[in-house]
BALOBA-1460 file (C-alpha; in Angstrom, 3 decimals):
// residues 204
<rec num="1" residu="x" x="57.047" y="-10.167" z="2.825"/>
<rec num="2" residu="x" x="58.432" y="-9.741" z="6.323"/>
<rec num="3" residu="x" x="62.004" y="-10.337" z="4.908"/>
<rec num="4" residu="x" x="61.362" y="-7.330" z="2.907"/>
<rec num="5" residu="x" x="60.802" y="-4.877" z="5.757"/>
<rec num="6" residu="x" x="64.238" y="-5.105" z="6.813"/>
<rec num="7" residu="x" x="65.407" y="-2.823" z="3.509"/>
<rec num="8" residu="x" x="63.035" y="0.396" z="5.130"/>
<rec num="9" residu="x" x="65.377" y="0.962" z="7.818"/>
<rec num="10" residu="x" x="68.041" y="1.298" z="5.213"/>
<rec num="11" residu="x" x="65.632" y="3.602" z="3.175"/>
<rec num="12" residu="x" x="65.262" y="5.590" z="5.612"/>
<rec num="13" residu="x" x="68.344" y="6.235" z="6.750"/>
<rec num="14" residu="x" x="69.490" y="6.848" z="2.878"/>
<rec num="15" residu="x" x="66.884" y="9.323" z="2.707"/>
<rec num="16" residu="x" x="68.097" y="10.899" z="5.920"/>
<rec num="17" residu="x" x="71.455" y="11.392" z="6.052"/>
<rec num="18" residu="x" x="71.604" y="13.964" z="2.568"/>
<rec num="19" residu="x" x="71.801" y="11.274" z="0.468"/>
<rec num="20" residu="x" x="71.349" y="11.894" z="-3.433"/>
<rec num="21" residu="x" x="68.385" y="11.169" z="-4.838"/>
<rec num="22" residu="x" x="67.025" y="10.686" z="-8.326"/>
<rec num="23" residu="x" x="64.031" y="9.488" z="-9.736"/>
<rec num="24" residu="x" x="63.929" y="7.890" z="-13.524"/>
<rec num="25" residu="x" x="61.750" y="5.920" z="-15.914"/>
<rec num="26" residu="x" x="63.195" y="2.360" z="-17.758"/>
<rec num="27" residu="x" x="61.806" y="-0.020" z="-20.777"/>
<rec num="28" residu="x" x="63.563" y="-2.448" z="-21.997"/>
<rec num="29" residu="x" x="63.407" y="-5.934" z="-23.386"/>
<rec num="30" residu="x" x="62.768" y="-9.233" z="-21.998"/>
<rec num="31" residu="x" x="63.762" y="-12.921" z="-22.824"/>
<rec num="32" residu="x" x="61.712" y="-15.610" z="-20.392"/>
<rec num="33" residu="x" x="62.213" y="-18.948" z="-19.787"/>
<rec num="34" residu="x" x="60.111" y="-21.374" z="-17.325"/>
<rec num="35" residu="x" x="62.015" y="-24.190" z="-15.505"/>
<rec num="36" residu="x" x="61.001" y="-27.181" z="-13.892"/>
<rec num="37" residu="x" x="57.494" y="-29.084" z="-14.908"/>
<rec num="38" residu="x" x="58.574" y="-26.497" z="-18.471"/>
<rec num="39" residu="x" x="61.536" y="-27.539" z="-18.692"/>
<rec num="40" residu="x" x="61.551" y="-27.991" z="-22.413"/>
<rec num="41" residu="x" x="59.822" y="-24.790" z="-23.201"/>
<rec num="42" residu="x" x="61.677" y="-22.435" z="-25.171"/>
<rec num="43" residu="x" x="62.125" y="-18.636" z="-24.430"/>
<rec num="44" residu="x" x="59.567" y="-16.065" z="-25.133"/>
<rec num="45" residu="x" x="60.787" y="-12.436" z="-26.171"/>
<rec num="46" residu="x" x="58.506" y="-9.737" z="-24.003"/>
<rec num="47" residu="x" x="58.929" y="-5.940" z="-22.143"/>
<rec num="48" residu="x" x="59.364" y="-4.325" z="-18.840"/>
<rec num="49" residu="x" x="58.509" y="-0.861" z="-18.236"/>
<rec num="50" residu="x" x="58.253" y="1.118" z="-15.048"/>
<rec num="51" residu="x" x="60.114" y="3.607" z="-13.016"/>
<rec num="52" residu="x" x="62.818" y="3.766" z="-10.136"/>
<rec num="53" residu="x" x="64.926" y="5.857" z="-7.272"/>
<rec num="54" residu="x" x="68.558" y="6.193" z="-7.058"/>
<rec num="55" residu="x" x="69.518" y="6.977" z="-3.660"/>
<rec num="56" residu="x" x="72.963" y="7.254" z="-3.530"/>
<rec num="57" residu="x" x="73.986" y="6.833" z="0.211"/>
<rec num="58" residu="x" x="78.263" y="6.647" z="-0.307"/>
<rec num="59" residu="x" x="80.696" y="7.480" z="-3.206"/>
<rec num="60" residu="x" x="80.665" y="4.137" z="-4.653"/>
<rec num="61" residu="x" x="77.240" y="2.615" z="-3.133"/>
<rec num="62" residu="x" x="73.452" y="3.204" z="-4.135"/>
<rec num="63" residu="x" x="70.041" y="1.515" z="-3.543"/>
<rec num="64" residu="x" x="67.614" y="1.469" z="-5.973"/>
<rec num="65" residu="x" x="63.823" y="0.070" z="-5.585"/>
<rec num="66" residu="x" x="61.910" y="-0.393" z="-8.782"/>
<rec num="67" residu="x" x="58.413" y="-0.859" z="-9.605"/>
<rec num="68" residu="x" x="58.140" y="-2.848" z="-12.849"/>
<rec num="69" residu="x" x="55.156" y="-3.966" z="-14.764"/>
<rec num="70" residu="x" x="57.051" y="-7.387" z="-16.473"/>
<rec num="71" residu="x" x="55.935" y="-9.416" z="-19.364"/>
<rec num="72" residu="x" x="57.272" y="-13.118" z="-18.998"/>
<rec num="73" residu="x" x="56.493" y="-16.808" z="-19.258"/>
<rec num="74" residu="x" x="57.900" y="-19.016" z="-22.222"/>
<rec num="75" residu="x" x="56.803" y="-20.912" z="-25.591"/>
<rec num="76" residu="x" x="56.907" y="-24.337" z="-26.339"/>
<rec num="77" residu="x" x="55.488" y="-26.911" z="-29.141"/>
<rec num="78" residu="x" x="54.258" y="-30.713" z="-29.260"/>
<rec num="79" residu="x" x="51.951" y="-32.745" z="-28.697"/>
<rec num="80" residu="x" x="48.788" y="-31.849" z="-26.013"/>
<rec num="81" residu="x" x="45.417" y="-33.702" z="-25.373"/>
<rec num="82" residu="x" x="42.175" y="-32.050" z="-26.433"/>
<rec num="83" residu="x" x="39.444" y="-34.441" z="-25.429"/>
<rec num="84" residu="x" x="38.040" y="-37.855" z="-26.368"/>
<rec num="85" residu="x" x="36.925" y="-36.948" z="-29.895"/>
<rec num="86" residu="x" x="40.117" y="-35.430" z="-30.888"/>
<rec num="87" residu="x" x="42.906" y="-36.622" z="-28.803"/>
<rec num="88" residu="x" x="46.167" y="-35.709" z="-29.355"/>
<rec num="89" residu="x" x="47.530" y="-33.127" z="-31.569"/>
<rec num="90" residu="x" x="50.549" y="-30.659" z="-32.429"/>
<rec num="91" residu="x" x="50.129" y="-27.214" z="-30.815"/>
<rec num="92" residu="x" x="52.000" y="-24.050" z="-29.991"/>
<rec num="93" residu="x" x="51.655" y="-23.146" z="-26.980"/>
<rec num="94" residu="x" x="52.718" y="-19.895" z="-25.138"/>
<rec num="95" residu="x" x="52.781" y="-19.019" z="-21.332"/>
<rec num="96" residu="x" x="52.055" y="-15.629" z="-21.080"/>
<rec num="97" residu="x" x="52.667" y="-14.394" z="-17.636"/>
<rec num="98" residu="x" x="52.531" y="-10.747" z="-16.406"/>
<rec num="99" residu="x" x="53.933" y="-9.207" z="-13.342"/>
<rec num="100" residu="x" x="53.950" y="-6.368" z="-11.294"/>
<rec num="101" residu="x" x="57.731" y="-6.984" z="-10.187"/>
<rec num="102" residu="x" x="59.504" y="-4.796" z="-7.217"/>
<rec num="103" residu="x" x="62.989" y="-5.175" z="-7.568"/>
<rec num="104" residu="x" x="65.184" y="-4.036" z="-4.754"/>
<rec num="105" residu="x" x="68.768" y="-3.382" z="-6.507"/>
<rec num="106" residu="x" x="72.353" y="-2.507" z="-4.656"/>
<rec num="107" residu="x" x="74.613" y="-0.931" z="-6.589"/>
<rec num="108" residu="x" x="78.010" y="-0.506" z="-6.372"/>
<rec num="109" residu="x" x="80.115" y="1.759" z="-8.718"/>
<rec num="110" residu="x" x="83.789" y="0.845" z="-9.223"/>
<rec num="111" residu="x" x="84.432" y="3.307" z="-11.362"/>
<rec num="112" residu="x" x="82.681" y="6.245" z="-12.798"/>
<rec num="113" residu="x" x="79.078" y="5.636" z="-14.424"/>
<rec num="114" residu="x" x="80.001" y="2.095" z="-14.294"/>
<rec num="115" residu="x" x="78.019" y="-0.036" z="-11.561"/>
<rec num="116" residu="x" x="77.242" y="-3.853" z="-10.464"/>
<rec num="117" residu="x" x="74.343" y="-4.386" z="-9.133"/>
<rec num="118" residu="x" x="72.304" y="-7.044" z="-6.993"/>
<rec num="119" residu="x" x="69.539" y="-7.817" z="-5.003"/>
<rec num="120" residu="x" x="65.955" y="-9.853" z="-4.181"/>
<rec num="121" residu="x" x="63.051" y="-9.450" z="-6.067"/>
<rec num="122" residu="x" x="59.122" y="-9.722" z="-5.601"/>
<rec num="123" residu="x" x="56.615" y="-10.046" z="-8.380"/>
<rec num="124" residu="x" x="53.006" y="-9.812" z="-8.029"/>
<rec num="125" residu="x" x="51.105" y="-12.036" z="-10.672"/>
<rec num="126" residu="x" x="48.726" y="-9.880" z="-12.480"/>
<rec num="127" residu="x" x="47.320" y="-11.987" z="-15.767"/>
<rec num="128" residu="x" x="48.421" y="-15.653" z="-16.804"/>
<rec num="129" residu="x" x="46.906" y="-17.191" z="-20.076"/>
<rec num="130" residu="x" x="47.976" y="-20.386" z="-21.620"/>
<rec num="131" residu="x" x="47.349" y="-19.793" z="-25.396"/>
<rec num="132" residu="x" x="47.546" y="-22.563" z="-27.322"/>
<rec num="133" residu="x" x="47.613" y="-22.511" z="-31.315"/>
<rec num="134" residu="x" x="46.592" y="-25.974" z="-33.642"/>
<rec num="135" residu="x" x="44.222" y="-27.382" z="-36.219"/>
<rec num="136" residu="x" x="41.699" y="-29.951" z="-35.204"/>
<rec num="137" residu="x" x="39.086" y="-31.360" z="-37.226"/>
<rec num="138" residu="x" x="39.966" y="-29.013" z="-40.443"/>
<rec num="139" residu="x" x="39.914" y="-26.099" z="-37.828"/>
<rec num="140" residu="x" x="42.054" y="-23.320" z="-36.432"/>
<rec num="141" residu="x" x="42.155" y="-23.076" z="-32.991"/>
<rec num="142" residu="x" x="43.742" y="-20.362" z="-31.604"/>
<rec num="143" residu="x" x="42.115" y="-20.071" z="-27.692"/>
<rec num="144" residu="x" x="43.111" y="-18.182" z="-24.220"/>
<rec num="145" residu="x" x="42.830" y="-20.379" z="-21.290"/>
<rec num="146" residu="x" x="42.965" y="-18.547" z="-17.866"/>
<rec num="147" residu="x" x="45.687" y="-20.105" z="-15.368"/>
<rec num="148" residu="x" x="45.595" y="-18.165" z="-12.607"/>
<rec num="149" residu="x" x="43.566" y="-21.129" z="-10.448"/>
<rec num="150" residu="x" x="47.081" y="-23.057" z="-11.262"/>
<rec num="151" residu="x" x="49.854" y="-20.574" z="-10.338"/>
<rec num="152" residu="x" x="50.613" y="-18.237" z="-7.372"/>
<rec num="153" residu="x" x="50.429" y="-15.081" z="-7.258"/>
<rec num="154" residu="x" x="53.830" y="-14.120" z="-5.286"/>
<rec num="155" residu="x" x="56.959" y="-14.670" z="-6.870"/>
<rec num="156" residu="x" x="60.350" y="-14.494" z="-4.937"/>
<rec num="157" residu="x" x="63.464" y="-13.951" z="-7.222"/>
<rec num="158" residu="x" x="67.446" y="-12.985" z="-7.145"/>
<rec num="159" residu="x" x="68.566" y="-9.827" z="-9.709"/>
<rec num="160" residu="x" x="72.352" y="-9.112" z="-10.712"/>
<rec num="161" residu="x" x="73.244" y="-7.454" z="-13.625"/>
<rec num="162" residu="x" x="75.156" y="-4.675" z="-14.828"/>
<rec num="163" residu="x" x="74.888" y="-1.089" z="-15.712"/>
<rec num="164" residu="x" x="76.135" y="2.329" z="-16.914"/>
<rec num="165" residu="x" x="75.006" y="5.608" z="-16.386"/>
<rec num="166" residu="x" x="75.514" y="8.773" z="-18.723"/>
<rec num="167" residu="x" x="76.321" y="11.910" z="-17.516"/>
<rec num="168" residu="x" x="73.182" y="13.480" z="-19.443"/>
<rec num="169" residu="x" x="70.585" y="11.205" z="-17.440"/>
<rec num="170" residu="x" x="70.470" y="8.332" z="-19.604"/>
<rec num="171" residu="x" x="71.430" y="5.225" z="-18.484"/>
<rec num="172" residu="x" x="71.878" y="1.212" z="-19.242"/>
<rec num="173" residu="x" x="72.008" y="-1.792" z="-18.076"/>
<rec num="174" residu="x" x="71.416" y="-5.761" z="-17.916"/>
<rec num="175" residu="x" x="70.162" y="-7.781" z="-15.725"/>
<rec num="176" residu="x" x="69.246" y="-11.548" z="-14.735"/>
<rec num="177" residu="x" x="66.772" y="-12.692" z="-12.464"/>
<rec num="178" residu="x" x="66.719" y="-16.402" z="-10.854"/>
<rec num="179" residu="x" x="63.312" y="-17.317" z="-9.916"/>
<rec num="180" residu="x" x="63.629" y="-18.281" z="-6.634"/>
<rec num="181" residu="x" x="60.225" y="-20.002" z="-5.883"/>
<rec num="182" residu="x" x="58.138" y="-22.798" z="-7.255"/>
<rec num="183" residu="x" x="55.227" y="-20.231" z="-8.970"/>
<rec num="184" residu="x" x="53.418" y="-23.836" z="-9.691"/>
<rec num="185" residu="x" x="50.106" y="-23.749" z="-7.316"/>
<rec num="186" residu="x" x="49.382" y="-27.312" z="-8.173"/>
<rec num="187" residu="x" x="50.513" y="-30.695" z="-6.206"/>
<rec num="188" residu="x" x="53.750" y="-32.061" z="-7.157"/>
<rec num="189" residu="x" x="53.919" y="-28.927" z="-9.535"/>
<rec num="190" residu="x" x="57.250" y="-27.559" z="-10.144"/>
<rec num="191" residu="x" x="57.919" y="-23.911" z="-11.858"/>
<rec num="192" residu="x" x="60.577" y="-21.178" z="-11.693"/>
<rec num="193" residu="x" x="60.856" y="-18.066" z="-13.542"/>
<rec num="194" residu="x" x="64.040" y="-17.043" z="-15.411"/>
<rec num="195" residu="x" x="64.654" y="-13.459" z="-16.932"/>
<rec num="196" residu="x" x="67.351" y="-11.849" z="-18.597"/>
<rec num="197" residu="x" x="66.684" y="-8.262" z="-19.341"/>
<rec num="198" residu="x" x="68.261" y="-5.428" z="-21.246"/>
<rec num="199" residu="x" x="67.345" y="-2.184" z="-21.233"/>
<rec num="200" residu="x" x="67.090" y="1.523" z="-21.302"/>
<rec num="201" residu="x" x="66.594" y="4.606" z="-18.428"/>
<rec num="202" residu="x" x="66.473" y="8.249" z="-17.639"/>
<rec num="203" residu="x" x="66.997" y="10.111" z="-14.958"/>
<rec num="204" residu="x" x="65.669" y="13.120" z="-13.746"/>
């Protein structure tokens, strides 16, 4: 987190020198992925909704921190072990991983409305549940397995993406976000995050 605290002196000074300032809301639409140890796994369709600050500190430049609440993870079928009296058996399985996510966007605005943006990320893991879907033994299974124990709870990412923003408050934009750490809390584990999101804001 100590990397972070370098973007408050920039805050600040934003904030300071007259800069403009609006606050907004944003939902939008999310398509997951999990690399790695998951590489195979296919991508799972979830939301993001949460609210921001524009502060627009130069004609053409902006920063904007978010505060997200993120649904991620991925999807994948084949093959898993139950136990000894079962054994093997064709599943669906689905990561579902939710985030408290802080994004910490630069924007710059070549023209009017229209903007670039990029900039790091940090997610806080709030819920993580393997559910796995199969018939065994002539029954359905359809079961919640915690995974917290097995992931971390920080995640360190890069955002770009890009935007526009209406002259009536509303605004758009998407964005991709390379996970930047191994999430995997287990050894030899290997996991990244990958998110591209669309979506919608207003400003106030």
């Amino acid at each position: 987190m100590k990397k972070y605290l370098c973007f408050i002196p920039l805050l600040a000074l934003a904030i300071n020198s007259n800069a403009q300032t609006k606050f907004g809301a944003k939902a939008g639409l999310n398509i997951s992925n999990l690399s790695g140890n998951s590489q195979n796994a296919d991508a799972k369709v979830g939301f993001h909704v949460g609210g921001y600050a524009n502060i627009k500190f130069a004609d053409k430049f902006a920063f904007q921190p978010e505060l997200l609440y993120s649904t991620q993870g991925a999807k994948e079928s084949g093959e898993i072990y139950v136990n000894e009296q079962i054994g093997d058996v064709n599943a669906d399985v689905k990561y579902k991983l939710d985030y408290i996510n802080v994004p910490l966007m630069f924007k710059f605005y070549p023209t009017q409305g229209f903007n670039i943006e990029a900039g790091p990320q940090v997610g806080f893991l709030v819920s993580s549940k393997l559910n796995v879907k199969t018939t065994a033994l002539g029954q359905k299974i359809d079961q919640d397995v915690d995974m917290k124990d097995y992931l971390k709870s920080i995640d360190f990412g890069l955002n770009i993406g890009l935007g526009y923003e209406f002259s009536n408050g509303l605004n758009a934009g998407a964005r991709y976000n390379f996970g930047l750490s191994n999430i995997s809390d287990e050894n030899g584990g290997k996991i990244k995050n990958s998110v591209f999101s669309i979506g919608l804001g207003y400003s106030f």
